[in-house]
N, C-alpha and C positions, 0 to 999 in steps of 0.2 A: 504494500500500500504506500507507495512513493507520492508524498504530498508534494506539491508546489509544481510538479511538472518538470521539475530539474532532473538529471541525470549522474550520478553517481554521489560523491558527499562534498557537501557544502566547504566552500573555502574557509569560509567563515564560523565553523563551528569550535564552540568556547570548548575548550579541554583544560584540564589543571593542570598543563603544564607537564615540568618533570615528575614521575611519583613512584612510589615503590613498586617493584612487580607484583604480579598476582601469586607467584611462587614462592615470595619472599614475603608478603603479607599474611599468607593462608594461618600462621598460627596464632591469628592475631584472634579474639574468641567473639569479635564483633563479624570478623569472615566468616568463621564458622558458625553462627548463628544463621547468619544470612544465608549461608548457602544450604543449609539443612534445613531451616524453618518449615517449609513447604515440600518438603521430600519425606521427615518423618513424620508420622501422626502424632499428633498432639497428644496423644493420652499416652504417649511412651515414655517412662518412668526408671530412674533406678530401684530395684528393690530395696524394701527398708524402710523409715518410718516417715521420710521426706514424704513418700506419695506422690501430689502431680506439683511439689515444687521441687521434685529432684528430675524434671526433665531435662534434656540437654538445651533446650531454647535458653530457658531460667537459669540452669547453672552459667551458660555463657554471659545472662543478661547480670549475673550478681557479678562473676570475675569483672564485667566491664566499668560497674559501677565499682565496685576496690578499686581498680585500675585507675577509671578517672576521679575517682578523690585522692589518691597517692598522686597523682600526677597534680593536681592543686594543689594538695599542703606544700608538695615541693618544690613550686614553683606559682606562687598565686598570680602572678604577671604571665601566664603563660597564653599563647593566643588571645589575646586582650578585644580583642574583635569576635569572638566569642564569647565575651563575660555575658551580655543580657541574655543569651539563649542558653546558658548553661545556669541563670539564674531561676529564670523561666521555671525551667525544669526540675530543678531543686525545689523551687516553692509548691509544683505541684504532688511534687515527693511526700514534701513535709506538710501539705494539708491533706493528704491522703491519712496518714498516721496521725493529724490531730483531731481526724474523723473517728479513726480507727479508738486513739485512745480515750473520747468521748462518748462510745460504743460499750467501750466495757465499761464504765460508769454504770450503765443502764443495768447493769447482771441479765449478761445473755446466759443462755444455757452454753455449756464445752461445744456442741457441734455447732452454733451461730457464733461462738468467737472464732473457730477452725474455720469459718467460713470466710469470715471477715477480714481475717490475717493473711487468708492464702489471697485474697484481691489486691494488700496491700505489700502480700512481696512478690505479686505479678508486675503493678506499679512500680515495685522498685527494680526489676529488672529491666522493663522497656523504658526504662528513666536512664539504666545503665545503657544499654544499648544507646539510644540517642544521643547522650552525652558522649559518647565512644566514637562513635560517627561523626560527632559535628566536631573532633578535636585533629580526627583523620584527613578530615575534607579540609579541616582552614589549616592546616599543617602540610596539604598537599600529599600526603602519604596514601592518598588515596581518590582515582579520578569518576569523573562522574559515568561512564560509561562502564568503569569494574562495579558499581555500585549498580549500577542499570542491568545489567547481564546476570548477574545474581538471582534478582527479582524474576528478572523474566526467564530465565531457565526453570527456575521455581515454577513460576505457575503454567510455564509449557509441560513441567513434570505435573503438576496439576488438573492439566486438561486432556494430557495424554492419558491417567486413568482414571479419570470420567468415559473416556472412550471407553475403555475397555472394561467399567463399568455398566455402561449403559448397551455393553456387546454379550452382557453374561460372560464375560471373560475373569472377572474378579469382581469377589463382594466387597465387604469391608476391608476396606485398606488396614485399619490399625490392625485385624488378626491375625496378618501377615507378618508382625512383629513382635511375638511371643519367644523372647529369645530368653536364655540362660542369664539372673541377676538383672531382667529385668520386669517391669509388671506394668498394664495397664490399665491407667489410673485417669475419668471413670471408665468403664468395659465401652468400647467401642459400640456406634449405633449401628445399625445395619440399614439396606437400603430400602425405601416405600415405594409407592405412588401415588402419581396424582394422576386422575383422569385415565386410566390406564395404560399410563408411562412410567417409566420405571426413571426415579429421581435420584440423580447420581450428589454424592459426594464426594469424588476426587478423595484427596488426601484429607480434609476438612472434619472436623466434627460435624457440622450440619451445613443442608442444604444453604441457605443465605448467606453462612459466613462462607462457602463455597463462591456463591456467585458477588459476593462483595470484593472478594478479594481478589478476582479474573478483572471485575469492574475497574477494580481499585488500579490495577497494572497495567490495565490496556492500552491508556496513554504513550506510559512510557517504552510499551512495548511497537507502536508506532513512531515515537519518538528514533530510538534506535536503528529502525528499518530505513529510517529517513537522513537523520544527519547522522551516522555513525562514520568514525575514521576511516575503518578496516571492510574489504569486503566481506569478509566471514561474520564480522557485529552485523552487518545488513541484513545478512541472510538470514541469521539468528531471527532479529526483529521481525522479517516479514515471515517468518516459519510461523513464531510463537504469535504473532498478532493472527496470521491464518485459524492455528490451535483454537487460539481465545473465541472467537467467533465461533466455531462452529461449535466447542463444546459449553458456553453460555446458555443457551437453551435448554441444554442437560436436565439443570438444575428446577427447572420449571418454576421460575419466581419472580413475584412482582414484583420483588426488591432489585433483582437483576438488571432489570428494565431500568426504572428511578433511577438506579445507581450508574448505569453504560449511560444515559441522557445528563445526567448531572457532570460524570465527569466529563465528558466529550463537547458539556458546555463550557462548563469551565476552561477547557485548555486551547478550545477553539480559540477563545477572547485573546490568546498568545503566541497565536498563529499571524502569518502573510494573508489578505483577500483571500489570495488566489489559492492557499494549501487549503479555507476553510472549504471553500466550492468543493475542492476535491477528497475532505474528510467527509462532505454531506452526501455527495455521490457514492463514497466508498459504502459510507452506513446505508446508503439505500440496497447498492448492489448486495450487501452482506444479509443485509435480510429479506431480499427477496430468494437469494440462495438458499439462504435457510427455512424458507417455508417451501421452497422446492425439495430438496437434501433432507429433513426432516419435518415431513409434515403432521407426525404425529404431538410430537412435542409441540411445535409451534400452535396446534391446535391447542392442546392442553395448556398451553400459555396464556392466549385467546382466552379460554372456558376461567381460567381464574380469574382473570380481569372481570370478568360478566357476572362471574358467581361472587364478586370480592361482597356484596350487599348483605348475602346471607353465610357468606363463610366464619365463621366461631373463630377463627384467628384472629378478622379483622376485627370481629363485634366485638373481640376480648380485649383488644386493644385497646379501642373507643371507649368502651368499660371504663380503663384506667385512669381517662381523664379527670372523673368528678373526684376519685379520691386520691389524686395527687391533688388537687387544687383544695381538697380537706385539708390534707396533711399539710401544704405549705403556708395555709392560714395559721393551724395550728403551732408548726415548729420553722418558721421561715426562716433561719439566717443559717442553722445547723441541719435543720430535719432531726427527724429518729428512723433509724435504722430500719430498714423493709423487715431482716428476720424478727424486730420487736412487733410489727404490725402484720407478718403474718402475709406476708404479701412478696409474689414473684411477677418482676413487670418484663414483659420482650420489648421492652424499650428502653439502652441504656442513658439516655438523657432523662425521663421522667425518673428512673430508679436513683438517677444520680441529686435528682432534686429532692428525691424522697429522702434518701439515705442519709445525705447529708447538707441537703436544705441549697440555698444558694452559695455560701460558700463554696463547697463544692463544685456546683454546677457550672458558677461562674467563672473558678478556675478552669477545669475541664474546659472549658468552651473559649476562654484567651486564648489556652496553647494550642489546641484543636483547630478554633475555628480561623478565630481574628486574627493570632500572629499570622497564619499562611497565607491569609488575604490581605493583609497589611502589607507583606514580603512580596506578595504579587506584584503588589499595585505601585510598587517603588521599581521594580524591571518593568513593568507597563507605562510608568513614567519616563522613563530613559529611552532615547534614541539613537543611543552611540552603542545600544545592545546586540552581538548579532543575532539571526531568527534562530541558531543553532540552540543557542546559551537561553534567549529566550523561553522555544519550545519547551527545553528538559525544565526550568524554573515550572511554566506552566504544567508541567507534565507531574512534579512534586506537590504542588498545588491542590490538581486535580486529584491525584492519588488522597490526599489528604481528606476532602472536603467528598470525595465519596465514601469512603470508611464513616465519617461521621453524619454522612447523609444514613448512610447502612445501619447505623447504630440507634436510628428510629423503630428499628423493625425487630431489634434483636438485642440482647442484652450481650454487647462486647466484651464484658470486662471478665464473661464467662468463657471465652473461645479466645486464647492464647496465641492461635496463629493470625487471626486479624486485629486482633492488639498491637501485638508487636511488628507488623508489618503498619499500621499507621503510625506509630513511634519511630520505624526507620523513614519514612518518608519524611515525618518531622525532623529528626537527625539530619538527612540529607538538604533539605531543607537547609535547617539551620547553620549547618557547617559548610554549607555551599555562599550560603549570603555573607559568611563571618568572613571565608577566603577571597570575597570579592571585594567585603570591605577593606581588609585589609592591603588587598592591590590597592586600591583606588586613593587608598592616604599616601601609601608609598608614589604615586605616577608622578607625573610630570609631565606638564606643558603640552596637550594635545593630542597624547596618545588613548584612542580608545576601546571601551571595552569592546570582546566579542571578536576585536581583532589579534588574537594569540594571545589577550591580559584579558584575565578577568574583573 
């Protein structure tokens, strides 16, 4: 899917310059996080009394976080152009656990503080993670493209067994990984239907966080096809963008849809005219293929939009409104916690207002929402950007702000691998803007971004 009409890769696309190789980086535990996130199942575990915060994501996300606070104390001047987004991040660390320690004030019972705890050192893992990444990026130690290829191999491994999901070639992913010293924590879901379609979930705990997270990539995964260095990134990008499309459907979900239209707007808005024409032709040809190529699914896709009126998902949803709007009359600035009230919301913004009131929420929603459109709208400002450096900003962006569109329909903070994939996109993000700040103090006289400087 070659946007703009051009032919091979942009002269002008922003790269970081000199940076480590990918062979010489691999032990770093923010690579390996990334490159396994979406390869193993979330519910894969060490055995032993950790559970599901001894998975390999989380053990990598706490090394990260050790790592970048030993890299602060020993150096508190260190990328200085990274201080606000590492501060960010820390505050929402530490309003996380002063939710948490205002929780047990309440006297939950042992399994609602277990509960409570495991959210707040999931948080502190993809806190690790992001702070690890954005110290990589404004360091140069790592380029926006090793960062991009990661991802998107990910959820090409992703979509690939969805295929063969939805081919009766394999069921559940996670039961495939019952190995020796390790355990899976919770057991693995197996797969439904809808409309009688058989609903794949790839690698994913569930359907949505399935299809948020193909949504959440698919940007960047045109991005790549488009301005990458190398021929083989190109080929990569336009394999894995092919992938994503066909196996989106799979999933059979409305959240799917929202989520491909949310971000494909979003990153439109960071595109040339002339690449938008030809992303709006691309999505049309792609889903007319796909109602040719799969017409059962797309029908069943259809049938849920139609039947969303009477569908008990949706109604449960709408349910939730009158009594969050109870409870933040009641407990507005804190909330009380959902397991004192009894209450599981598939919405992690209403749970987050429940749980812990506006403060919460409100953080949540800075780093989430506002920093990434805030960081937008300063490269949408600039015109000495090139569309290269542009797009992938756009492309972070958009990753970002569909995971939190996604996070309407489904309670995030419970599904690990779409967590921490909108916390590397924030990372990315943020250590992408910190490196361009700090070019941009160092330049001199005339030289602009986008052309070789960031």
């Amino acid at each position: 899917m070659a946007l703009g009409g051009a032919s091979g890769p942009p002269t002008q696309v922003h790269m970081l310059g000199r940076h480590r190789a990918p062979d010489r980086l691999w032990p770093d535990p923010a690579f390996l996080l990334l490159a396994t996130l979406l390869v193993l199942p979330s519910e894969l575990s060490l055995a032993g009394p950790l559970r599901s915060n001894g998975t390999p994501a989380r053990i990598a996300g706490y090394v990260c976080l050790l790592l970048a606070m030993a890299a602060y104390a020993h150096n508190p001047n260190r990328a200085p152009a990274g201080r606000p987004y590492r501060t960010l991040l820390l505050i929402l660390l530490g309003q996380s656990v002063v939710s948490y320690a205002m929780f047990l004030q309440n006297g939950p019972s042992p399994g609602q503080a277990a509960t409570s705890l495991r959210t707040v050192l999931l948080i502190a893992a993809c806190v690790g993670l992001a702070l690890r990444l954005t110290d990589l990026l404004a360091e140069r130690r790592l380029s926006d493209e090793v960062f991009a290829l990661l991802l998107i191999l990910g959820a090409g491994f992703v979509g690939l067994v969805a295929v063969l999901q939805a081919g009766g070639l394999v069921a559940s992913w996670g039961n495939l990984f019952r190995l020796p010293g390790t355990q899976l924590v919770p057991e693995p879901g197996g797969l439904t239907e809808r409309f009688g379609a058989v609903r794949v979930l790839g690698t994913t705990g569930h359907a949505i966080e399935y299809s948020v997270i193909l949504a959440a990539i698919l940007p960047l995964a045109v991005w790549m096809a488009r301005y990458s260095s190398t021929v083989w990134r190109r080929r990569i990008g336009h394999l894995t963008t092919a992938l994503i499309a066909c196996s989106l459907p799979l999933g059979i979900s409305r959240t799917a849809v929202i989520c491909i239209l949310v971000g494909l707007a979003v990153w439109s808005v960071f595109l040339p005219a002339s690449s938008r024409l030809s992303l709006a032709a691309a999505v049309l040809a792609a889903t007319a293929a796909a109602a040719m190529a799969l017409p059962s699914y797309v029908s069943s896709l259809a049938q849920s939009f139609q039947g969303a009126g009477t569908d008990n998902s949706v109604a449960g949803r709408l349910d939730d409104y009158p009594i969050v709007l109870d409870s933040v009359r009641e407990h507005p600035l804190f909330g009380q916690p959902l397991p004192l009230r009894g209450l599981i919301l598939d919405n992690q913004w209403l749970a987050t207002l429940v749980d812990g009131g506006l403060f919460a929420a409100g953080t949540f929603a800075i780093v989430a929402v506002v920093t990434p459109l805030y960081l937008g709208s300063r490269v949408l400002g600039r015109r000495d950007i090139a569309a290269g450096r542009r797009a992938y900003v756009g492309a972070l962006v958009a990753g970002s702000l569909t995971v939190a569109v996604g996070a309407l329909s489904f309670d995030l903070l419970s599904f690990p691998q779409s967590t921490f994939l909108l916390f590397a996109f924030l990372g990315a993000l943020f250590g992408s803007s910190a490196q361009a700040n700090s070019t941009a103090s160092r330049s001199v006289g005339g030289r602009q971004l986008g052309s070789g400087e960031t």
